[in-house]
N, C-alpha and C positions, 0 to 999 in steps of 0.2 A: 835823311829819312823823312819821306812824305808821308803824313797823319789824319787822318780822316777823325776826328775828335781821339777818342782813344784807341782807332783801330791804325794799325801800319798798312801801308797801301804799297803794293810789292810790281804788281805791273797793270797795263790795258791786257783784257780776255776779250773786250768786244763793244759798239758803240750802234746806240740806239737813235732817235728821232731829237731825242730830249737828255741826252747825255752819255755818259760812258761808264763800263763797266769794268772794275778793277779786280785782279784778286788780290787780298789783302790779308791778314792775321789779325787775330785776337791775342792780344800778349799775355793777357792774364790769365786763359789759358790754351797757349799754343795753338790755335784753332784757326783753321782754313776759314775766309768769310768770302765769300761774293758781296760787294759794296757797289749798288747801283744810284749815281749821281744823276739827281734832276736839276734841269737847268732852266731857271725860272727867270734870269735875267733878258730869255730871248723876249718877254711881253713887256712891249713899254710903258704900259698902266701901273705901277708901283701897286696902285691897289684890287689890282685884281692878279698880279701874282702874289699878294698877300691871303685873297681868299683862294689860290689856288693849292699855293701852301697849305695851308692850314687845313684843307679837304684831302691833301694826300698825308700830314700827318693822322687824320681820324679814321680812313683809309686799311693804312697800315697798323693804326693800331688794333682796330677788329681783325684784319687778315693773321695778326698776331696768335691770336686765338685759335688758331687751326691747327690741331694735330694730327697729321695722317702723312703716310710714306709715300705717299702720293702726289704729296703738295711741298715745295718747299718753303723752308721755314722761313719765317720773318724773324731775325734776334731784336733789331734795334733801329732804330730812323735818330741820326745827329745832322745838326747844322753847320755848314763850312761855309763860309765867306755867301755867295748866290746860290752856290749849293745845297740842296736837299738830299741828303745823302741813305740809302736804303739799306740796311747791310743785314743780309740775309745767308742761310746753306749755301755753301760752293759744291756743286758738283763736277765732278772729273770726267765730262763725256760731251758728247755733241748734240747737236737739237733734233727732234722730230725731221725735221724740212732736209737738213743734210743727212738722215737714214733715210728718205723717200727718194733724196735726190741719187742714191747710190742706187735705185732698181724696185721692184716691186718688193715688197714686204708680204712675206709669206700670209695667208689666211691666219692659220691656228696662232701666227704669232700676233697677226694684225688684233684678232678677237682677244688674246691676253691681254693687249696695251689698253681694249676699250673697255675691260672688263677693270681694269685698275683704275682709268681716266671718268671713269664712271662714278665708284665710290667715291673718288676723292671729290668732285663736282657735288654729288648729294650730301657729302658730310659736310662740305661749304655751305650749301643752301640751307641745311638745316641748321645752321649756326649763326642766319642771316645775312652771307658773303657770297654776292656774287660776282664772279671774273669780269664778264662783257666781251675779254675778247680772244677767247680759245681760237690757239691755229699752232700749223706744228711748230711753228717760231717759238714758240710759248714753253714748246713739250720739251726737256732735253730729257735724256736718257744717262743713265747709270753706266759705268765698264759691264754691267750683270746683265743689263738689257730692261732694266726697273724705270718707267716713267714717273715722270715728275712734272706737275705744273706751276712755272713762274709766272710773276708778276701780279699773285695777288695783293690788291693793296692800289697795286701802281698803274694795272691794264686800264681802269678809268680815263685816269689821265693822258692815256695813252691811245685810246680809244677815239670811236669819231664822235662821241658822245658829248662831248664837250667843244667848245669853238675855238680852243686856242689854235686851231691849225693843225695839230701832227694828226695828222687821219690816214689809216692806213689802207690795205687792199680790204673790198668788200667783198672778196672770196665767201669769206666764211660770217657775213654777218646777218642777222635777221632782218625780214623786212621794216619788225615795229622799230630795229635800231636803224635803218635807211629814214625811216619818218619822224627820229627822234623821240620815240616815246618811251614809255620808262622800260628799264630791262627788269624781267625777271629769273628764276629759274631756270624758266623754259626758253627765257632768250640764251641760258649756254648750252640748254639741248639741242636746237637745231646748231650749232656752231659745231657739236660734236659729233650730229648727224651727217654734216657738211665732211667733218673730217674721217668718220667712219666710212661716207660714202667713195671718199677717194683714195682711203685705205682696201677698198674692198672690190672697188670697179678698177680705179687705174687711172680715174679721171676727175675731176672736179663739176660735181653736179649742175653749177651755173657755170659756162667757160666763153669767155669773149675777152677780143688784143683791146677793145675799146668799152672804158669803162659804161659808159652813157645806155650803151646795149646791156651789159651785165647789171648795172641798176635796174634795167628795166625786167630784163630776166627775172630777179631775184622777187621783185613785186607785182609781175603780173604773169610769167610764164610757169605753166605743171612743169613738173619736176619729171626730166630725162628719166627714160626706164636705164635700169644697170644692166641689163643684159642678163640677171641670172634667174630672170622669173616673177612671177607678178606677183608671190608669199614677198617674195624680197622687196619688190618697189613698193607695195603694201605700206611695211614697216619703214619705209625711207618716205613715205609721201605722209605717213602721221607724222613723223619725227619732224617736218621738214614744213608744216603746214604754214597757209601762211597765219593762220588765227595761231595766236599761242595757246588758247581753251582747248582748242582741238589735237594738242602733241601729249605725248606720255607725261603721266602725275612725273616720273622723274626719271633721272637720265637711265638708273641699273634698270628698269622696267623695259626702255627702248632696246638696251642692249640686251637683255636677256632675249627679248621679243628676234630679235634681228640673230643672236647665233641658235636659238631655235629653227627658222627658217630655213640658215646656214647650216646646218650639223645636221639636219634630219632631211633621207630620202623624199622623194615627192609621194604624196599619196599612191599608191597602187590598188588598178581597181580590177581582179581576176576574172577572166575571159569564162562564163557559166556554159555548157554544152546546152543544148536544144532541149525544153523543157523541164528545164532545173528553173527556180523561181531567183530572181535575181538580190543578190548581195550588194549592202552597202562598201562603196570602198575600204580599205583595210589602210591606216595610217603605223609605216614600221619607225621610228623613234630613234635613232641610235647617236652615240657620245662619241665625236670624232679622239682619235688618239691624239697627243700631245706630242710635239717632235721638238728637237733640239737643230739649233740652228748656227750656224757657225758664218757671220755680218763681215769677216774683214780683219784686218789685223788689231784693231783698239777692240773691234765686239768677243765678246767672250760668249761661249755656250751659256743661252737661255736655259732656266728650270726646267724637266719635263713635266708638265703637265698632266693627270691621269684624271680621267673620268670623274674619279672621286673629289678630288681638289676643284672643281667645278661647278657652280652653282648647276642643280638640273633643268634643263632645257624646258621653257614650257612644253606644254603639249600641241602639237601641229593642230591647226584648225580641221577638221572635220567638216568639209560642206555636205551642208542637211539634202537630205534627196529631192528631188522638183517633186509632186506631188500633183498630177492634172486636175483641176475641179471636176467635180463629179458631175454629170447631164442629168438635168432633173427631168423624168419621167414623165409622161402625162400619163393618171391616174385614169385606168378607163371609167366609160359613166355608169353609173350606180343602174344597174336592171329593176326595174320596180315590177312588178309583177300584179298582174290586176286582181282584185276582188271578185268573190263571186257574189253571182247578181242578188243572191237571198241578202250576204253580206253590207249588200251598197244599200237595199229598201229597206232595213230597220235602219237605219242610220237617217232622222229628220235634216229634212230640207232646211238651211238658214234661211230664216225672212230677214232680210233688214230694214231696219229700221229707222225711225225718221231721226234725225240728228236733231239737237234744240237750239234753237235760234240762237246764234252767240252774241253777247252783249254789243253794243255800239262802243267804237272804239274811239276815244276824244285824242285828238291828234293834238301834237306837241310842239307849242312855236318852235323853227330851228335857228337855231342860232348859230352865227358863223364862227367859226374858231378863229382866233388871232394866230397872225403868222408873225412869228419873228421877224426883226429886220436883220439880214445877213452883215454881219459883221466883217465891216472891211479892215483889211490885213495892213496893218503899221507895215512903212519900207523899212525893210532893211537896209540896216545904217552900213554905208559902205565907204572904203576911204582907197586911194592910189598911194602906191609905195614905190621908192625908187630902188634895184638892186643893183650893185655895182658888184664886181670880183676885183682881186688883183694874182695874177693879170687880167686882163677884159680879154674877151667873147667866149665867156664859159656858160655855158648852158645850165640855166635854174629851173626845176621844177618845185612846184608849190606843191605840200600836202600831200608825196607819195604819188603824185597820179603823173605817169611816166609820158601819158600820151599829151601834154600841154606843157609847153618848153618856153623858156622866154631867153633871149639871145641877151648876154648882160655886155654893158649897161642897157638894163629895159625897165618900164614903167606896168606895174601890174593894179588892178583895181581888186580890191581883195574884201569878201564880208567881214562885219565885225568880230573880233574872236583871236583865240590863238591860231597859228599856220607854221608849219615846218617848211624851212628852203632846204632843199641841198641841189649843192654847184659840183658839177665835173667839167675837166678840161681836159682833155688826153697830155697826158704828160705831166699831168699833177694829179695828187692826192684829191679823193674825196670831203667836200668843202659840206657843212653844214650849219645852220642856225636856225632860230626860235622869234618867230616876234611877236608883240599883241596889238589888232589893228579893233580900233585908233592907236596909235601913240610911237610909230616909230614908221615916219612919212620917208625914212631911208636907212638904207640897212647896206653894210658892205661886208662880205668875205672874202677873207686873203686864205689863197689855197697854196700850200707848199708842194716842192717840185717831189714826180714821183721816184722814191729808191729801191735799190736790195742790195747786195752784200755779195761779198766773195769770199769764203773761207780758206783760208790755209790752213793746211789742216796737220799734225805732228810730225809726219814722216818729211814734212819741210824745216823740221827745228832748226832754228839759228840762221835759214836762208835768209838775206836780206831783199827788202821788196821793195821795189819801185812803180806808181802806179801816175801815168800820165808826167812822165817826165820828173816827178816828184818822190824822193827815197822818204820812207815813214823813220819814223823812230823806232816804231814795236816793229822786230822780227817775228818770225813764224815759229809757233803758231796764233794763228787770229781770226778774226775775225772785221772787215773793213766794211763800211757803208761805204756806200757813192750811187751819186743820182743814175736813172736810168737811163741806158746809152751803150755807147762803146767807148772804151777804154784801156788804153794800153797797159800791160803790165807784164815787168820785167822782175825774175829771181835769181840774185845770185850767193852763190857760197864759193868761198874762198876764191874773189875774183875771177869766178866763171860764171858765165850765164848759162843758168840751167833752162830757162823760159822766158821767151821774149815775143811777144802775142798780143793780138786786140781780142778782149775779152765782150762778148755785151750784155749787159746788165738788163735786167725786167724787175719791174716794181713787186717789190712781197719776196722776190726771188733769191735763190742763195746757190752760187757757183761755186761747187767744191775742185779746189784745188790741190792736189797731193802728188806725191814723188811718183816716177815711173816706178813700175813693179822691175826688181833686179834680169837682167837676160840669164835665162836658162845655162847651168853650165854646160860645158862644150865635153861632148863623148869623146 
């Protein structure tokens, strides 16, 4: 019996960048746990996975603090041998990313998951826990159809936020987290806006096969229209800005904002007959119905939803009428009307009179004013730095700005100050670091190669799987990493091969795999 401190560890459910994930028991009281292992031996500084450590136990312990049905729980973080070990709620369902990968997700249900993804996100922030890295990998789902967000605690580490290496797709990440700056609140509203937006378009707001273009996207290109109207992009282009000042105080405000837009007809503005005075548009409001939806054989019928269980939709914007400026008149000229002549002769003639001699005026030496002398400008202190990758010719930009690239290994001459690098290489993960110049004349980032996953998913229970010539130990169901590519994989049950196929993998991606649906009986 394999023991995670005092929890029992029962089998692999799935494996991450930095470890693997078990379900396990609680003995003392019979209790389902999810136990996610971090694996801190991959850094060969003893003492910076000492501080790495130690930032994901304090981590965990605030994420601890989080009550809401929305989020899952954190019970407990033990240490095993290299392992860091996170043992948190098991849930019995599959993630976000494999319910997207099955087909578009209905509207009403889409706007249910953002209206839950939302509280739980504000009740984090207001408890001072922020994620960093919302994406549907993140989200798994309930047999009920109830989201849940993982990895509070641990997305940090996990995150590109940090330089250990594991850095993932930059799908869904903000531009100030591309630059390295600090994440707030509002850095997990646009990741939600990210995700809202390709729960509701069908698409992924920033989308490019090569990363170096979607970095660039992300920091210097407007944000694609969704096709369903300019209320709608509206609310996706605040949500999604690049300034964080400029996004919604917080997430439920974005989405409330966004299933208003959503849920209410367009403005209608009534055709007036021929001298009727003209009407302001008429905005008509209405609460979409709530449907039950029926996902597959694991999804069960979602709640219905009715009007009333719904927060109320703001009110549609109302645009104010144009208004032309008025043409200012010319005032005609004033008619004066003459006097009669009696009129004019009583009225004495003005003599004027002699003015008196005005005094002599004693002029005043002038004196020149002093000019300052212009102050010349101290140089700026400036120093060259060498940046290397591993592997080499990955492309580094400095400080966000997309359009100034330096081919590594390359030599950059950089003002004094801090600077943010981040390195891509197509086929690896997004690479990032921090330095302060003076004082660090070379700087190296190692970028790890990019992966996704294949799921196998229940209706495979107990098939055994081979993947690249290699049988695993965990049967199906699972969950596998492997780098991006293609990939053979073969399933068998009871010495038949049921699939025997080149699969190819995309980085962030997840291929679901499950049993053919049974043939129709025969009439």
């Amino acid at each position: 019996m394999v023991r995670a401190g005092r929890y029992v560890v029962h089998r692999e459910i799935g494996r991450g960048a930095m470890g693997v994930v078990y379900l396990g028991e609680d003995p003392a009281i019979a209790r389902p746990v999810a136990i996610k292992t971090v694996n801190f031996s991959q850094l060969t500084d003893p003492a910076q996975a000492g501080i790495y450590r130690d930032r994901l136990m304090r981590e965990a312990s605030s994420a601890g603090i989080l009550q809401h049905p929305a989020i899952i729980k954190i019970y407990d973080v033990v240490q095993a041998d290299a392992y860091t070990c996170v043992v948190m709620e098991y849930v019995d369902g599959a993630s976000l990313a494999v319910r997207m990968s099955q087909g578009p997700i209905p509207r009403e249900e889409a706007l249910f998951l953002l209206d839950r993804l939302a509280e739980a996100l504000d009740h984090a922030h207001h408890s001072g826990v922020i994620h960093r890295d919302i994406k549907p990998a993140n989200i798994l789902l309930t047999r009920d159809g109830q989201p849940k967000i993982a990895d509070f605690g641990v997305a940090r580490l996990t995150s590109r936020e940090t330089t250990m290496g594991f850095f993932g797709t930059p799908a869904y990440m903000s531009p100030e987290q591309i630059r390295d700056e600090k994440a707030t609140p509002r850095t997990d509203q646009f990741a939600l806006a990210a995700l809202a937006f390709e729960l509701i378009s069908h698409r992924k707001p920033f989308d490019s096969e090569q990363i170096s273009s979607l970095i660039y996207k992300i920091l210097q290109d407007p944000l694609a229209p969704t096709g369903l109207g300019q209320q709608v992009d509206r609310v996706f282009e605040r949500a999604m800005a690049k300034d964080p000042a400029a996004r919604f105080p917080s997430c439920r405000e974005f989405v409330a904002a966004l299933r208003g837009v959503l849920t209410s007809p367009p403005a209608m503005t009534p055709v007036q007959p021929a001298g009727q005075s003209k009407s302001f548009p008429l905005t008509m409001a209405g609460g979409a119905l709530g449907v039950a939806a029926v996902l597959g054989g694991i999804w069960a019928v979602l709640p219905r939803h009715h009007p009333a269980d719904k927060p109320a939709p703001p009110p549609a914007a109302i645009e104010e009428p144009v208004i032309a400026p008025e043409v200012e008149r010319k005032k005609p000229a004033p008619v004066v009307k003459p006097r009669p002549a009696a009129a004019r002769a009583r009225r004495p003639a003005a003599v004027p009179s002699k003015p008196p001699d005005a005094p002599p005026v004693k002029a005043e030496p002038v004196v020149a004013a002093s000019v300052p002398k212009p102050e010349v400008p101290k140089p700026v202190e400036r120093a060259t730095v060498r940046v290397s990758t591993t592997p080499a010719g990955a492309r580094v930009i400095f400080d966000g700005d997309a359009s100034v690239l330096c081919l590594s290994p390359c030599r950059r001459e950089l003002t004094a100050g801090t600077h943010n690098l981040t390195a891509f290489l197509d086929g690896y993960r997004l690479g990032t670091a921090k330095i302060e110049v003076p004082g660090y004349p070379e700087i190296s980032i190692i970028l790890s190669k990019a992966q996704g996953s294949i799921v196998f998913d229940s209706s495979l229970r107990g098939a055994a799987i081979s993947i690249d010539g290699r049988s695993l130990a965990t049967a199906a169901p699972t969950e596998v990493q492997l780098p991006a590519g293609d990939h053979q994989v073969k399933l068998t049950v009871n010495d038949v091969v049921i699939l025997d196929r080149t699969l190819t993998v995309k980085d962030a991606a997840r291929i679901l795999v499950r049993a053919p649906a049974p043939p129709p009986p025969r009439q």
